[in-house]
C-alpha positions in Angstrom: -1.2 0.2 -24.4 -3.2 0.7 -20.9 -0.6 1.3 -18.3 -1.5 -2.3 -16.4 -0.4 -4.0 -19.3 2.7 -1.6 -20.0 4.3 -1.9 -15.9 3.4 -5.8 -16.5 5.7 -6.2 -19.5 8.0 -3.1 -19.6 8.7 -2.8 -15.5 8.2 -6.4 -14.1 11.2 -6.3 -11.6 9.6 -2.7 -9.9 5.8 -4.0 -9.2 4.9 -5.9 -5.7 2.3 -8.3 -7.2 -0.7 -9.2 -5.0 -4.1 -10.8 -4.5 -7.5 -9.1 -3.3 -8.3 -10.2 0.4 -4.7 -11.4 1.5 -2.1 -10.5 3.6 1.3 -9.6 1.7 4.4 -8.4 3.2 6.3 -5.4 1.9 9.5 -4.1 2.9 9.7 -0.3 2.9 13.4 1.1 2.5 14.6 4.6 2.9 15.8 4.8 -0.2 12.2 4.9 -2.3 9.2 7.1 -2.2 7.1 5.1 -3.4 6.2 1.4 -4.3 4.0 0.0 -7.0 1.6 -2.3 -6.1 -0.4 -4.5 -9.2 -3.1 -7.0 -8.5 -2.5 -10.6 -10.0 -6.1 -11.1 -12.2 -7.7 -7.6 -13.2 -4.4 -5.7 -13.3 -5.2 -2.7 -11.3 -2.2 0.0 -10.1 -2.1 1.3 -7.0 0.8 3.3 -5.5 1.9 2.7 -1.7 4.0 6.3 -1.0 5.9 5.6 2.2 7.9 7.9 4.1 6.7 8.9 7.4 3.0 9.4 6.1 2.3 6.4 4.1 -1.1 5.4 2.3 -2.6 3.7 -0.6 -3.8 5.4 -3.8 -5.3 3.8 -7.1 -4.0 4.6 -10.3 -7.2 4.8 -11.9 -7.5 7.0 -15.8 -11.6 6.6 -15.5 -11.9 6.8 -11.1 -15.4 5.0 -12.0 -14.1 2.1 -10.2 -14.7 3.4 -7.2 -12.8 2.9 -4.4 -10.8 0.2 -2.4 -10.4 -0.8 1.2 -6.9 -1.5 2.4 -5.5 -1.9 6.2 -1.4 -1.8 7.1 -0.2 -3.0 9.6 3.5 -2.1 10.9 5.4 -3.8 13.8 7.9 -1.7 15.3 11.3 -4.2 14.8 12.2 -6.1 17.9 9.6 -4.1 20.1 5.8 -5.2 20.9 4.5 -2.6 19.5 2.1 -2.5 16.2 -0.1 -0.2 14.9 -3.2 -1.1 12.3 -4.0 1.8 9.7 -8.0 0.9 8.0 -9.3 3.3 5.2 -10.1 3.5 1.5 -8.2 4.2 -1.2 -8.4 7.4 -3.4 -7.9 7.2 -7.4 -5.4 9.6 -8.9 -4.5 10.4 -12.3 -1.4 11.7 -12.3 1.3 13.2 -9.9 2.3 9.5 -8.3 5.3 11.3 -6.4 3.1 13.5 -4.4 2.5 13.0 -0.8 -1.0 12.1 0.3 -2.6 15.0 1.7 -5.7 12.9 3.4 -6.3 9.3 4.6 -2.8 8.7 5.6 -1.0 6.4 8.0 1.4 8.1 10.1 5.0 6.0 10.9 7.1 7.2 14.2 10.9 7.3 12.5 11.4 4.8 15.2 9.6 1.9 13.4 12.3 2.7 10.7 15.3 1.9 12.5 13.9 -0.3 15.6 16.1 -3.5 15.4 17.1 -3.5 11.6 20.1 -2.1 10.6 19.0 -1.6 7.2 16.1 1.5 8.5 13.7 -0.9 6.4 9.9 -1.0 7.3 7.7 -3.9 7.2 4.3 -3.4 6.1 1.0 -6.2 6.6 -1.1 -5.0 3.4 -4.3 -6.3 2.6 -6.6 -4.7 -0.5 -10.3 -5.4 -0.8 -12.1 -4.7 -4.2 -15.6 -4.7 -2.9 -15.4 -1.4 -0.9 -18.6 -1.9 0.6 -17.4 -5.1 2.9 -17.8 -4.8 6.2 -14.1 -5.4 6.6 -13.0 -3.1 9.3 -15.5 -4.7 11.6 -14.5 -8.0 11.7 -10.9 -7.2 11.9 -9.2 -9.8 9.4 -5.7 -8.8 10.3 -4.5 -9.5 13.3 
């Protein structure tokens, strides 16, 4: 059984479904080192690993796919303040837990706790498939 189709069936209640090229909220608690992210039509796993270096890696057996632009976006609770993360994803194999060692987006422990009681994090996530998309210049999310 490929592994999309196992975390579809077997794990339903622990993957953020989403759509290439739109906007979805997540909501980043303390308590977890990682989220799985699944997109709706083709299936594809990525892992979001949060903590104060967060980021955006494929689960990818055969990394022939190539890779994937993504852009967060994090709004520091009740302040103004917002910072935009843009880069591409990188496939892994194995070792989900790990931290990423390159292409990360670094989160001040502020954000965390920054008008909800909770320490939860909301995160803006968009995914592109088509890597090659001039995406980061037109800046989509705002």
């Amino acid at each position: 059984m490929r592994l999309s189709s196992h975390m579809s069936k077997e794990h339903v209640n622990f993957v953020t479904r989403f759509r290439y090229n739109s906007v979805f909220t997540v909501s980043l608690g303390t308590d977890k080192k990682f989220l799985v992210l699944q997109e709706e039509k083709d299936g594809f796993l990525f892992i979001l690993n949060q903590g104060n270096a967060i980021a955006v890696r494929c689960i990818d057996p055969s990394p022939s796919n190539g890779r994937f632009a993504y852009e967060l976006v994090s709004r520091g609770g009740t302040c103004t303040t917002s910072l935009k993360f843009q880069s591409f994803t990188h496939c892994i194999t194995r070792h989900f837990n790990d931290p990423p060692s390159v292409d990360y987006f670094p989160i001040p422990d502020y954000f965390y706790h920054n008008g909800r009681s909770d320490g939860s994090l909301k995160l803006e996530i968009c995914i592109w498939k088509d890597a090659s998309l001039p995406v980061f210049s037109r800046g989509l999310l705002k």
